[in-house]
N, C-alpha and C positions, 0 to 999 in steps of 0.2 A: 811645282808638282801639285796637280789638284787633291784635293780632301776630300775622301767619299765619306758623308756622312750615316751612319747609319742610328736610325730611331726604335727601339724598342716598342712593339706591339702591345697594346695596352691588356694587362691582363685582368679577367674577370674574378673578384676574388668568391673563391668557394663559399658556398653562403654555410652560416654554423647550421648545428642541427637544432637551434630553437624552434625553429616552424616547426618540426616533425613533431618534437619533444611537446609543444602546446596544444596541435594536432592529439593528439595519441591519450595527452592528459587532460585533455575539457571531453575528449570522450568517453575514455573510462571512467571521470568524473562524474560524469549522467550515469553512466551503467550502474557504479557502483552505487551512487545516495540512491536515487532510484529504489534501487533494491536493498537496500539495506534500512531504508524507512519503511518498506514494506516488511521487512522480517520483523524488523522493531515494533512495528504496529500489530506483529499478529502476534507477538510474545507478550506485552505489557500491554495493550489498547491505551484508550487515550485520545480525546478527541484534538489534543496538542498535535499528535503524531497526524491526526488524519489532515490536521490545518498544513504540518510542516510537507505531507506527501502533495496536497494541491497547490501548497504556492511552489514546491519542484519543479511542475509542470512546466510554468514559463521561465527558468531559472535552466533547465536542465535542455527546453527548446534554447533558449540562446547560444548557451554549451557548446549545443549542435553544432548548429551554423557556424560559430565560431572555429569549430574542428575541422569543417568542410571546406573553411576558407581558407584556413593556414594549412589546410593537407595541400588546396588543389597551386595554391602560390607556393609551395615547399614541393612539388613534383613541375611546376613550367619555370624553377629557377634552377633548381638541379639538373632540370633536363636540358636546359642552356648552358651550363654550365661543362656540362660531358657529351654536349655533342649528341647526345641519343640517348633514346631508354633504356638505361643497363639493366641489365639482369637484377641487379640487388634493390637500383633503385623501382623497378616492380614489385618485387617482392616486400619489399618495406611500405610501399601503399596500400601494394592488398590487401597484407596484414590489415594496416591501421582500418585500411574497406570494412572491412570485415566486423571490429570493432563497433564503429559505427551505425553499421548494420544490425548490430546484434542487438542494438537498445532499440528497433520496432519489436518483434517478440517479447522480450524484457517488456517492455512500457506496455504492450498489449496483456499481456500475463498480469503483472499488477495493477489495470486497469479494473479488467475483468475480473478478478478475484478479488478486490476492494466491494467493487461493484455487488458480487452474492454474497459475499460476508459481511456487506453492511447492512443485509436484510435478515441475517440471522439475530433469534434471541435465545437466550437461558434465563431461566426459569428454574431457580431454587426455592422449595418448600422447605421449610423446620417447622414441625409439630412438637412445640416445646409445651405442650399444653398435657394434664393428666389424661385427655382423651380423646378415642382414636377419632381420626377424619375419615367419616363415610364415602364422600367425594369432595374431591378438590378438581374443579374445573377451569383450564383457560378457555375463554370467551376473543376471540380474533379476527380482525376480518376475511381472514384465509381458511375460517372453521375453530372448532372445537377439539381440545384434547383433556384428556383426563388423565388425573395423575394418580389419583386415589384409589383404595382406600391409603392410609397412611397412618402406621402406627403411633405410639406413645412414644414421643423422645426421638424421633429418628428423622432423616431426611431424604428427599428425593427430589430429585432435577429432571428437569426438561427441555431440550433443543426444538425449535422449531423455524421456520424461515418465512416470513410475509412481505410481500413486495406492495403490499396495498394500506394507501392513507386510512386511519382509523383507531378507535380506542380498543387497547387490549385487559379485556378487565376476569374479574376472577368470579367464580362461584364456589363456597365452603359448605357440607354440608355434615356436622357435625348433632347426631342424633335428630332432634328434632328442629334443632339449632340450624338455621340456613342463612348466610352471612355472604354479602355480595362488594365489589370493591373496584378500583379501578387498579390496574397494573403500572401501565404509562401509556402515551397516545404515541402512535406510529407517524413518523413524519417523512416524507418525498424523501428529503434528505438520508442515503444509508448510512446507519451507525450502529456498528455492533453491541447490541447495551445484553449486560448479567442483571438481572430484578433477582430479589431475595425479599421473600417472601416468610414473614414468623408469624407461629400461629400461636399465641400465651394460653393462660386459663381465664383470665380477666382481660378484658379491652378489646377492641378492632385488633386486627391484622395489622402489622408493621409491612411497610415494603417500601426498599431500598433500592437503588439505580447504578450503577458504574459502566464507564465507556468501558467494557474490554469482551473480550470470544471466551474465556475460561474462567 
């Protein structure tokens, strides 16, 4: 009596969900540092933070591509695998689309906002001296502001924002006393710098520098 042989159909094994799961987390991986070096950067400053947010850039580009390739090999194995595009497995690409997508805005947002706040300065005056300051003047290449007069013992600040290479310097004019100074010089490069500025009874003006907005 003959033997009908019969051979089992080779089956495809389901692929895990590491692709989705590497997909989904090299993306929100860019979204979040990304942004989270920029909150960092506007809470503390720090010309650390401004280095760690540009070497991001090709770090968070690789990311990308990374996510884009294990999305699009994690939807042509799945979708061979089931025969068609199910419903869920749509739905769990677009998501991740979406993610993906969401770090242009994001990267454009903290681009742009690095960008005008590295052109902002503050400018704190103390008048630690017995007498008052007639005018205290910044000199910039974006123009002139006055801060003055400025009493005995007290202090005032000043926001301003120049986007142009040049030296920012001061003029004190203290009775007949007129006292001239450099602040810092303005470079291509935006970095949001705080100057502090002290005025004593004896000596030049003291002024100090720190990378930060506040």
């Amino acid at each position: 009596m003959p033997v009908e042989l019969h051979y089992a159909s080779p089956k495809i094994v389901t692929p895990r969900p590491v692709l989705f799961r590497i997909a989904v987390g090299c993306g929100l991986s860019v979204l979040v540092g990304g942004v989270g070096i920029f909150a960092l950067w506007l809470l503390v400053g720090g010309k650390s933070l401004m280095l760690a947010g540009v070497l991001w850039i090709p770090i968070g580009c690789l990311l990308f591509v990374v996510s884009v390739v294990t999305l699009i090999a994690y939807t042509w194995i799945q979708r061979k695998v089931d025969g068609r595009l199910s419903r869920g497995l749509l739905k769990r690409v677009v998501l991740a689309a979406l993610l993906l997508l969401a770090n242009f805005p994001a990267a454009y947002g903290c681009l742009s906002g690095a960008s005008y706040l590295g052109d902002c300065r503050l400018v704190v005056v103390s008048n630690e001296s017995d007498t008052l300051v007639d005018s205290f003047v910044i000199d910039e290449p974006g123009g002139s502001h006055e801060l003055g007069p400025i009493a005995v013992h007290s202090t005032v600040s000043h926001r301003f924002r120049t986007s142009t290479r040049g030296s920012i310097n001061y003029r004190v004019a203290q009775g007949h006393r007129i006292t001239t100074g450099r602040i810092a010089f303005k470079f291509k490069f935006p970095t949001p710098l705080k100057h502090r500025v002290v005025l004593r009874q004896d000596g030049p003006p003291s002024v100090s520098t720190v990378a930060r907005l506040w």
